[in-house]
N, C-alpha and C positions, 0 to 999 in steps of 0.2 A: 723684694723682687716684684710685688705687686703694683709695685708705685713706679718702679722702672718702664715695666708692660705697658701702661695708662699713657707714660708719653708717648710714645710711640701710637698708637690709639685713643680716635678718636674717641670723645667721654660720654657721646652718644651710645657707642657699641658696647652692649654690654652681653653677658654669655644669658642667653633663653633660661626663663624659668623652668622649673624639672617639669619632665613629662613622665609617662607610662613608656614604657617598652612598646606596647601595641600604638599610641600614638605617635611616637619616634618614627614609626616604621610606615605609618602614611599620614605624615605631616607635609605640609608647602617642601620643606629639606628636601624629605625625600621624595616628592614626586619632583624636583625637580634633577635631584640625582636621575632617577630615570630615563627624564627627556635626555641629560648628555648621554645614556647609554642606546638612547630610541636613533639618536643624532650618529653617532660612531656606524651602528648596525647597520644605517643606511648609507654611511660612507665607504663601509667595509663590505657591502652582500655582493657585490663584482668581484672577490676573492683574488683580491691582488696577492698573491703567492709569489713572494720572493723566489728567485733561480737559486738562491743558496738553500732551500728550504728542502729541497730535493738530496742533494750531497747529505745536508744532517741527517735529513731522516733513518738514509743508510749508514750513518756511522751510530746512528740509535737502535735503530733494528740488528744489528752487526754487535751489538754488545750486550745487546737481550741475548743474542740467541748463544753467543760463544762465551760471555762473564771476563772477556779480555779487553782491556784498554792498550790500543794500538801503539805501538811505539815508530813505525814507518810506515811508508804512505802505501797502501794497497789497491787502489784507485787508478792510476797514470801509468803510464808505459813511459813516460818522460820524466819523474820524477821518482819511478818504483824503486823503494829500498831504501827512499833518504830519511833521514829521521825525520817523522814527524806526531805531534801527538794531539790527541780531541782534548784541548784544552773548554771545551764545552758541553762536556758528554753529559751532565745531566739534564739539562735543557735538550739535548739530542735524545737522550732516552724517553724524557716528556714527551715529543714528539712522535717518536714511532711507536708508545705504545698506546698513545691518544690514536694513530691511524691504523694500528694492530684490530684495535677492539671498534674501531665506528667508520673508517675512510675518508674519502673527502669532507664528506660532511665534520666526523671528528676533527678535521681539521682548520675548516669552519667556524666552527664551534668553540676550539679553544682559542685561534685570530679574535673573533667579539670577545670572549671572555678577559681575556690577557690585554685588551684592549679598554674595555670595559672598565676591568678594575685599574687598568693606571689614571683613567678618567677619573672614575670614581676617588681614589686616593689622591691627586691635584684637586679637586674640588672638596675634600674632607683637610687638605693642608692648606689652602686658600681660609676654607672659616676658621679654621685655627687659630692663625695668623690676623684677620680682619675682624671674625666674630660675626659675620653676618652675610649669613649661604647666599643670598640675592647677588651680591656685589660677586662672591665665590663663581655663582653660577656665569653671571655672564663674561667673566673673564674668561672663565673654561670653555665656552662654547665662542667667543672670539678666538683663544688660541688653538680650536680644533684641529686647522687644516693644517697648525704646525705639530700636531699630537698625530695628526693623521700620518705623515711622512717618515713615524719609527714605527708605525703599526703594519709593520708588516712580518709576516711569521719567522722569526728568527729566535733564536733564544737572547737575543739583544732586548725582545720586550720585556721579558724576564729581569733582565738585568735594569732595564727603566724601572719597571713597578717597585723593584728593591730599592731604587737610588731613592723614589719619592718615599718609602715606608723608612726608610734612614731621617729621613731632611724632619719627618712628623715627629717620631723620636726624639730629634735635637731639638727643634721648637717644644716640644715638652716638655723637655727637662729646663730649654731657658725658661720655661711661664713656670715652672717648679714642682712639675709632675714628673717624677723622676724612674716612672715602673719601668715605662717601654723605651728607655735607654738601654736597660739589661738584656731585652731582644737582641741588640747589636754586633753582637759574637756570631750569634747562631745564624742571623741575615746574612753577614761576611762569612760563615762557612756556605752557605747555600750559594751567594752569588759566587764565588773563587771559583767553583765549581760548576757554574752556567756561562758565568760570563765577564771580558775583562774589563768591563765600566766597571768593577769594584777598587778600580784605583780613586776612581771620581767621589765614590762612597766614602773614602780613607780622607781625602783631600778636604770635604765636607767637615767629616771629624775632626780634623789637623783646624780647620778654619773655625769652628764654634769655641774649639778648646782654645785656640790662640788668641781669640777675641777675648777672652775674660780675663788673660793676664792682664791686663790694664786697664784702668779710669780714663774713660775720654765722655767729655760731657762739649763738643766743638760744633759750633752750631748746631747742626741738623743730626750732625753723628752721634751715635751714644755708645757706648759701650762701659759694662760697669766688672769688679772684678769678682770671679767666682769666690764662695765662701771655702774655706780646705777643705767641708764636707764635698761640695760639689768637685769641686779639685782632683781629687782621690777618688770618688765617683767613675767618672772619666779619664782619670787616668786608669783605673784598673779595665774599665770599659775596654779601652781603647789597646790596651795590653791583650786581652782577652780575644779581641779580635784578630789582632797581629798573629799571636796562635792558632788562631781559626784559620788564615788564611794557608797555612800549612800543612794544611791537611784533606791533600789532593791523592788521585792515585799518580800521580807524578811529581811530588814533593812539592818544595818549592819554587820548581821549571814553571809549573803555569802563573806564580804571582811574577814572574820575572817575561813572560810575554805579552803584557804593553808596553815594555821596555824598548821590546825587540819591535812592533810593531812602530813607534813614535821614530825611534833612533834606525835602523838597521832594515826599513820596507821603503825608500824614496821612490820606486818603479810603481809599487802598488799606489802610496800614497798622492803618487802625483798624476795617476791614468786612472784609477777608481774614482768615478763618478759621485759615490757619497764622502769621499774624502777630499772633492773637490771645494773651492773657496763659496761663498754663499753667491747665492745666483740671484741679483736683486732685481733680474728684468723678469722673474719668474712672481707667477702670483704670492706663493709663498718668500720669497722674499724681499715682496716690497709690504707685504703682511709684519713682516720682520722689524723691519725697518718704521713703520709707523708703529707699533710697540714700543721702540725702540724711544723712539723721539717724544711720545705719548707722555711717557715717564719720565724724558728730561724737560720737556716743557712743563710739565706738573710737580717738578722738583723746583725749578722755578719761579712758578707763580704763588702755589699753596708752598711747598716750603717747609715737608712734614718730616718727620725726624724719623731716623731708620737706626736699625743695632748695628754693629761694624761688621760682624758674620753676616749678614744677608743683601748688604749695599755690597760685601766684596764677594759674593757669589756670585751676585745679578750681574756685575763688571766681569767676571771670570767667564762667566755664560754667554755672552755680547762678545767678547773676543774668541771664544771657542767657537762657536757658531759662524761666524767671521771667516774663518781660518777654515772649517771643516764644517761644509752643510749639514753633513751625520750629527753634528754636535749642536742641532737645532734642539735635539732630547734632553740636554744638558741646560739649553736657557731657556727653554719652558717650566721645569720647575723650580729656578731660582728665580724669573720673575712673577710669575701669576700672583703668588702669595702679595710680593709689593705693588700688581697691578690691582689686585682685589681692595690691598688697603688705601689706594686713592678713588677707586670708583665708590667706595663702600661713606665717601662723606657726603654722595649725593643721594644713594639707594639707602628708606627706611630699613633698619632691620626686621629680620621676624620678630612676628608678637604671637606664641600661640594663643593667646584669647580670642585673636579672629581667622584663626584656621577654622578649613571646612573637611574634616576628618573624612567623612563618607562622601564628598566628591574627590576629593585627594586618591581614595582608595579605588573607586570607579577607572579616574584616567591613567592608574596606574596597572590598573589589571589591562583596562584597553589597550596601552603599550606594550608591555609584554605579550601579550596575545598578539597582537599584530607582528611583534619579531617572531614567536612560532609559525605565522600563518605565513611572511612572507620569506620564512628560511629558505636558501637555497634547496631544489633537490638534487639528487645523486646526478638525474637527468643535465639539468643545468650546470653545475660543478664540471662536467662532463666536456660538456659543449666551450667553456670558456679555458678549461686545459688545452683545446684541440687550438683552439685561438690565440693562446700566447708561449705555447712547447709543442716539440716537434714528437705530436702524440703519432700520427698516422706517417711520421717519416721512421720513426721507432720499431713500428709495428712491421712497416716494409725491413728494414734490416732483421729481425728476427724471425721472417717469414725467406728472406734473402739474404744470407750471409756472401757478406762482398772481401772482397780482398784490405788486409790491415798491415797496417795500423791505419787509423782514422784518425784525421784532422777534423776539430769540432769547434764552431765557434762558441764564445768563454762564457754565453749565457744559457746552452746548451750542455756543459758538462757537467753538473748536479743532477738535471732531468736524467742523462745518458746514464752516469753511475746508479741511480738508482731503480731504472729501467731496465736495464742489459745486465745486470748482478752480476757483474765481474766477465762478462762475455768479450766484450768488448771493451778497452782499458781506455782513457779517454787521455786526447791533447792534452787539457788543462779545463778548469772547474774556478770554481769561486773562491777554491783555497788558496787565494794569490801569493801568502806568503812565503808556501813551500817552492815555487813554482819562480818567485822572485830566487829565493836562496840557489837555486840550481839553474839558474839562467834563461829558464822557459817563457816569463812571463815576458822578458825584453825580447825572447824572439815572436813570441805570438805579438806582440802589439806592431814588430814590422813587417809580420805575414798582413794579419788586418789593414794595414793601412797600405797596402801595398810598393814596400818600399823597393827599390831593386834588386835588391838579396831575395828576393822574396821564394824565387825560383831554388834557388839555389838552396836556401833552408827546407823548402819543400821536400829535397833529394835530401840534405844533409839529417833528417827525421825517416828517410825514406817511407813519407807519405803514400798509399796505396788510394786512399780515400779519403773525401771531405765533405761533412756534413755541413752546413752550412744555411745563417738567414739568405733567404731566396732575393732580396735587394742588397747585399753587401757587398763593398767592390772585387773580391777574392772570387766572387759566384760571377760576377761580371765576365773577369779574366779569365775563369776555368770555360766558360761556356763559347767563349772563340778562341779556346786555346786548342788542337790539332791533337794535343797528349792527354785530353780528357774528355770522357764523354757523360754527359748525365742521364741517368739512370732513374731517377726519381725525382721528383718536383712538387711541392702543393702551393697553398694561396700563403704557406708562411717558408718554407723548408726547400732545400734542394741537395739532392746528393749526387755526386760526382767521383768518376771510377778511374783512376790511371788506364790509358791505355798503352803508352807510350814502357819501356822500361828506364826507371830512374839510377842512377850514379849508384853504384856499391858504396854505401855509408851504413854505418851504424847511425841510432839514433844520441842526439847531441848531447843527453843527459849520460850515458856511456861515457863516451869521452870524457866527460866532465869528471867521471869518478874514477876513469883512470890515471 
C-alpha cells in the first residue's frame, strides 16, 4: 500500500520527523492553522446569522424545555396540523442551549468555532493527502471565500465538519491506518440526526469501497484492489453505519428526507436562492471556476496521477456545485486535498530542524488574543440584528397587537416564530418544504412577486396584516392601496393594517385539508 501512496506523491514529500507534543502544538503547522482561523474570525465577526437560524433555535429550545420531538408543524396558521417533523433536532438543540447559557455572543461563538474547526479539518485533510501543511495552507486560505458561503449558523455546518472528518477517515484507512474508520457508525449516528448531507457521507463511502474492487493502473488513474482484510473492514464498517442511520426519534422517515427533498420539493428547489445553479458573474463563482480550470490545466501539463475515489469525487463535487450553489460545501473538500497535491510540487515542505518554536508560539498567542480583544460585544451583536431583522418592528407588534393573521415576508418568519413564542403564527418561514407540501409556498412566491391573483389570495388567507421588507413590491402596492394603511415603518420593516373588510374565506391551507 505504501508503494501505491508514492505514486500518487510526489517523492520529495515525505511525512516530518517526530516531534514532542509541546512542539506539534507551536510548530510553522500549527501557527499556521491559526492564521486560517485568525482569517475565518475576521470574515465572520459581522455575524451574518442566517433567517433559518431563528426557526431552529425555537424548535431547540421547544424540546429542551418539553422532551418532545414534534410530529406537526406548530409554527404557521397556513400549514398548522400537517405533518411535519425536526429532522435536525440535534444541531437545533446545539443551538438553543449554546444561546440558553451565553446569547448572542454564545452564538457567535459557536459560528467561529464550527467554522473554525471545518477549516481546521480541510487543512489537516489537505496534509494528509499532500504531506506538506505549506501547500495545505495555502490552498485553504484560496478556497476561503468558498468555505465562507456554508459558514453560516445552521446545523448544515455540523453536517460539513462531519462530511470532512468522514473523507480523513477514508484517506486513512487507503494510506493503511485503519483506527478511525471505526469512528464511522458513530459520525453517521450523530449526523442522521443533525443533518441530511449524511447521504453525501454514505455516497463517499459507496465511492472509496467501489474503487478498490478493481485494478486500474490507466495513465494518470490508479486504483489498486483492497486486500479481504480491508474488504471486510468496510464492509462491516459501512453495515454499522447503515444501522446507525436508524436510529432517529422518527425512525427511518428522516434518512428517507433528502429523498423527498431531491425528488418531491421542485417549488423550493427551483426559487431558493442556495439551491439555485452556480452564479459565475459572482465573485465566488468565478473563484469557482478558476479552481476549477487550475486543476484541468495542471492535469494537463504536469500530468500527475490520482486514486479513482478522489478524481470521481472532485468530478461529483464540480457537477453538484454546478447544479446547486449550496453544493459549493460538497467541492471544496473533495478538491483541496488534489489542489494541495499540485501546488505542494512547487512549496518546500516543512523541515522541523528550522522551526522557530518561541516565535511560533509568540504569534500564536497574539492571534488568539486579538480574536478575544476584537469579539463582538453584546452592544454590537445588538445593533447589527436591528439592521438585518425586523428587531424594532417586533417590538412594536408586542407593544401593539394588530389584527391577524399576518402576512410576513419568508426571510422574516424564523425571526417572527422565535420572537412572538407562538403569539403570532406566521405566513411561512424557511421551512420551505412543509409549506411547499400544502401549497403555500407557490402561493407566497405569487403574492411576492406581485402576480395578479395577488389580491385575491390576500382575501383567500384572509389577511388582516402584513409585515413586510420596507423596499419590496407587495409594500409598494399596500401603501397606495385605499384598503390599507401603514401603521409602522423603519429604515428596514413596514407594517400594514387591513382597513377595508376582506371576502369571507377561510385560510387556503383549510381548504386544502378538507
Amino acid at each position: 500500500m505504501v508503494t501505491f501512496d508514492r505514486l500518487a506523491t510526489p517523492p520529495d514529500l515525505e511525512p516530518p520527523a517526530r516531534q514532542s507534543h509541546f512542539k506539534k502544538l507551536v510548530s510553522y503547522a500549527a501557527l499556521l492553522a491559526v492564521a486560517l482561523v485568525g482569517a475565518m474570525f475576521v470574515s465572520l465577526r459581522d455575524f451574518f446569522a442566517d433567517p433559518d437560524v431563528w426557526w431552529h433555535l425555537k424548535v431547540g429550545a421547544t424540546l429542551l424545555s418539553t422532551h418532545r420531538w414534534p410530529s406537526t408543524d406548530p409554527y404557521s396558521f397556513t400549514a398548522h396540523g400537517f405533518p411535519w417533523i425536526a429532522y435536525e433536532w440535534l444541531g437545533e438543540v446545539l443551538l438553543a442551549a449554546v444561546y440558553r447559557a451565553w446569547g448572542l455572543q454564545g452564538l457567535m461563538a459557536l459560528n467561529l468555532t464550527l467554522a473554525g474547526a471545518i477549516l481546521l479539518a480541510l487543512y489537516a485533510f489537505a496534509t494528509l493527502r499532500c504531506r506538506n501543511s505549506k501547500a495545505a495552507f495555502v490552498v485553504c486560505a484560496v478556497s476561503l471565500p468558498l468555505i465562507y458561503l456554508s459558514c453560516t449558523l445552521r446545523p448544515q455546518m455540523l453536517g460539513y465538519l462531519l462530511l470532512v472528518l468522514t473523507l480523513i477517515a477514508l484517506e486513512r484507512f487507503r494510506q493503511g491506518r485503519p483506527g478511525a474508520l471505526w469512528l464511522l457508525p458513530l459520525l453517521f449516528l450523530v449526523w442522521v440526526n443533525t443533518h441530511g448531507s449524511f447521504v453525501i457521507g454514505l455516497g463517499a463511502l459507496a465511492v472509496y469501497g467501489a474503487s478498490g474492487l478493481v485494478h486500474i493502473h490507466w495513465g494518470e488513474l490508479r486504483s489498486r484492489l483492497w486486500t479481504s482484510g480491508e474488504r471486510l473492514r468496510l464492509e462491516l464498517v459501512t453495515l454499522l453505519s447503515l444501522v446507525a442511520l436508524t436510529l432517529t426519534p422518527y425512525g427511518t422517515e428522516v434518512c428517507l428526507y433528502p429523498l423527498n427533498m431531491a425528488f418531491s420539493q421542485p417549488i423550493n428547489v427551483g426559487n431558493i436562492k442556495e439551491w439555485q445553479a452556480m452564479m459565475f458573474g459572482a465573485f465566488f463563482g468565478k473563484l469557482f471556476l478558476a479552481l476549477v480550470l487550475s486543476f484541468l490545466l495542471a492535469q494537463v501539463t504536469l500530468r500527475p496521477a490520482w486514486h479513482l475515489a478522489e478524481l470521481a469525487l472532485f468530478f461529483a463535487g464540480i457537477v453538484a456545485a454546478c447544479l446547486h450553489v449550496r453544493f459549493v460545501l460538497v467541492f471544496v473538500p473533495f478538491s483541496v486535498p488534489l489542489l494541495a497535491m499540485i501546488l505542494a510540487r512547487w512549496i518546500p515542505s516543512y523541515e522541523p530542524s528550522r522551526d522557530k518554536y518561541p516565535l511560533n508560539a509568540l504569534l500564536m498567542v497574539l492571534a488568539l488574543a486579538g480574536i478575544v480583544w476584537f469579539f463582538p460585544s453584546r452592544a454590537k451583536l445588538d445593533r447589527v440584528m436591528e439592521e438585518k431583522y425586523p428587531v424594532k418592528a417586533v417590538t412594536y407588534l408586542k407593544q401593539h397587537p394588530v389584527p391577524r393573521p399576518i402576512y410576513n415576508t419568508y426571510g422574516y418568519g424564523g425571526y417572527l416564530i422565535w420572537q412572538l413564542d407562538g403569539q403570532n403564527k406566521v405566513f411561512v418561514d424557511g421551512r420551505a418544504d412543509i409549506y411547499e407540501r400544502v401549497g403555500v409556498l407557490a402561493d407566497y412566491l405569487s403574492i411576492s412577486r406581485l402576480a395578479p391573483i395577488t389580491p385575491f389570495l390576500l382575501d383567500a388567507y384572509n389577511i388582516q396584516s402584513c409585515l413586510l421588507d420596507r423596499d419590496e413590491p407587495l409594500a409598494t402596492l399596500l401603501a397606495a392601496s385605499p384598503g390599507w394603511r401603514r401603521v409602522y415603518s423603519d429604515k428596514l420593516s413596514a407594517l400594514f393594517v387591513r382597513c377595508d373588510k376582506p371576502l369571507e374565506a377561510r385560510p387556503r391551507a383549510e381548504h386544502d385539508r378538507s
